[in-house]
Each structure stands twice: as C-alpha cells, then as structure tokens.
C-alpha positions in Angstrom: 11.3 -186.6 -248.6 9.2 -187.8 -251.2 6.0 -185.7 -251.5 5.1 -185.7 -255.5 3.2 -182.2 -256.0 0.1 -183.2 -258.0 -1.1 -185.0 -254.9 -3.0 -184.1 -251.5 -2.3 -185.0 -248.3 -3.4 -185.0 -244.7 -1.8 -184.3 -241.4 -2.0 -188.2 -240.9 0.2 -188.9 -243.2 -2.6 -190.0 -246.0 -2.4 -189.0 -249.8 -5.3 -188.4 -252.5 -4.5 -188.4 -256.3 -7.8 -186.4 -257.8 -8.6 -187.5 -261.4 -12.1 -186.3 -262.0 -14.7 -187.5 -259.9 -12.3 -190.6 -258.5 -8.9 -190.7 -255.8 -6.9 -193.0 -255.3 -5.5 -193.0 -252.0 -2.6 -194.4 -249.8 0.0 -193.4 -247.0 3.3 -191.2 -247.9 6.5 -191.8 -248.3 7.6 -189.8 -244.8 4.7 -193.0 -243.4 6.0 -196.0 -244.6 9.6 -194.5 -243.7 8.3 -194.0 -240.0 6.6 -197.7 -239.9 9.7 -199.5 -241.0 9.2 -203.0 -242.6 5.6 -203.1 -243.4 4.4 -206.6 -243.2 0.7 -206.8 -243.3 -2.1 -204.0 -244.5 -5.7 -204.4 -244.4 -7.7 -202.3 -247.3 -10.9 -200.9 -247.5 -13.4 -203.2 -249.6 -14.5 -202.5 -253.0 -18.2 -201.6 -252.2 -17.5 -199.8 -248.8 -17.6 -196.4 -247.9 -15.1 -194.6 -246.6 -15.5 -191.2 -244.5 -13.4 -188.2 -244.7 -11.0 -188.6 -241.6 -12.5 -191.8 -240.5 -10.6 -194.7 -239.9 -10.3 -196.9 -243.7 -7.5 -199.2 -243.0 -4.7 -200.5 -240.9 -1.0 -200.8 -241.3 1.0 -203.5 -239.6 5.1 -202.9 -239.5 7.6 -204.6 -237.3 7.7 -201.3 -235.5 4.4 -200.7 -234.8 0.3 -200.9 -235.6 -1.1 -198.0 -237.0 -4.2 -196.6 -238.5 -5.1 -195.0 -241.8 -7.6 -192.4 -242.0 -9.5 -191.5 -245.3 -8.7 -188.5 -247.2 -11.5 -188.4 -248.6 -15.2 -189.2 -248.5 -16.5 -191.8 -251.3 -17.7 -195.2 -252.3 -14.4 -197.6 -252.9 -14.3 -198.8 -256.8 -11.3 -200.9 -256.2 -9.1 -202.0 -253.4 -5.5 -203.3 -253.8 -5.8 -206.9 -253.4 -2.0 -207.2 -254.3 -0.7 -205.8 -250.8 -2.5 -208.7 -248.6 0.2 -210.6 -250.4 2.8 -208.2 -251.0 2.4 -205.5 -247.9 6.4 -204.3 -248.7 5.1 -202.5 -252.3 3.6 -200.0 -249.8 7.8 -199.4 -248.7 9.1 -199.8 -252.1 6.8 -197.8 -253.8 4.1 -195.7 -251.5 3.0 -193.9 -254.3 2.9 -196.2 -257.4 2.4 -200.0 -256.6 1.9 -199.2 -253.0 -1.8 -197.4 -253.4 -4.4 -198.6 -251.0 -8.1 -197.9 -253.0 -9.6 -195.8 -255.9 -12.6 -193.8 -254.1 -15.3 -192.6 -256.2 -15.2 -188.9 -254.2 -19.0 -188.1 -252.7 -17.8 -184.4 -251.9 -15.7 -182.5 -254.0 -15.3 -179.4 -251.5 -13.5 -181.5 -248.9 -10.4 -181.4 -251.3 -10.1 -178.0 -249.4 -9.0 -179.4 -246.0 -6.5 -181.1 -247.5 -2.4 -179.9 -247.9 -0.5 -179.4 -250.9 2.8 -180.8 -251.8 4.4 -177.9 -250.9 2.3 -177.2 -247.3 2.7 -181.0 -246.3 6.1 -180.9 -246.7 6.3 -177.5 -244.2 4.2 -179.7 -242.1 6.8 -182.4 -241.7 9.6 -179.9 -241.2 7.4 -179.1 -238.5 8.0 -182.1 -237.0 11.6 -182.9 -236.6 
C-alpha cells in the first residue's frame, strides 16, 4: 500500500500535505483501490470552506458512491478542475495529479487528530 510518509491521513481514508499555512488534500491510494474505476468526483469550490471532518466532496466509482470528508479545516485556494474531466487521475495517481483542493488551514492544532504514515498504515492492517 501506498501511504507516502510526509503526509497525514484520517480514518476515512482522506490525506493532507502541510506546507506552511496551506494543505492540499485528497483520498489515498488504499481509497481509490477500494472504489474501483472512479468515473466522476465533485470538488470543493475555490472560495468555500471546508470543515474538519465535514463532508467536502463526493466520489463516484462503478462500485459505489462515496463521501469525502475534510482533513482539515480552511478556506479552499484552488480546486482541481482537471478531475471533472479526468476523474481516473484520482486511480492513476491519488497522490500527484489525483489531489482534490489546496486549503488555506484555519487551525493548525487539528493537524493533531490526524495519523501518520506509519499509524495509517497500522490502521489499514487493522482492517483486513
């Protein structure tokens, strides 16, 4: 499983990549792996604020429907336009060309509730 280490994750399956006061967010690899084919995803909007656990986004695959929570608390500086055309760079690449939104973060200390690279992938063991 794919987990790069100098990210965060949630128990939802959501990541964070922290540079400064910004994150850019997404689902993981173990995710898109779960979903299958993805073939539509609907982004947050540059603008809107997204909260900490809250519902951000939504994932369409062949298999199923499912929703994405937020990571993270913060104002959305940019959204991936590219995946309403091109929903399968979130299965091709999850963490690169497959990011959902950059967040400007409104709460550094909730970085805290979220799992390392290392916990997350203790958590997955977890569930097979």
């Amino acid at each position: 499983m794919n987990a790069p280490d100098d990210l965060l994750y949630t128990k939802e399956h959501e990541w964070a990549k922290i540079d400064g006061d910004n994150a850019t967010i997404g689902i993981t690899d173990y995710a898109q792996h779960a979903l299958g084919d993805i073939t539509f995803v609907d982004v947050p909007k540059a603008g809107s604020t997204v909260k900490q656990s809250e519902l951000c986004a939504t994932v369409e695959s062949v298999k199923a429907a499912s929703d994405v929570y937020a990571p993270l608390t913060g104002e959305v500086i940019k959204a991936n336009t590219e995946l309403a055309g091109h929903p399968e760079l979130v299965n091709k690449s999850a963490y690169e060309s497959g990011w959902f939104a950059r967040i400007k973060i409104a709460d550094p200390s909730e970085k805290s509730k979220l799992m390392t690279s290392a916990q997350y992938k203790e958590y997955v063991k977890g569930l097979s």
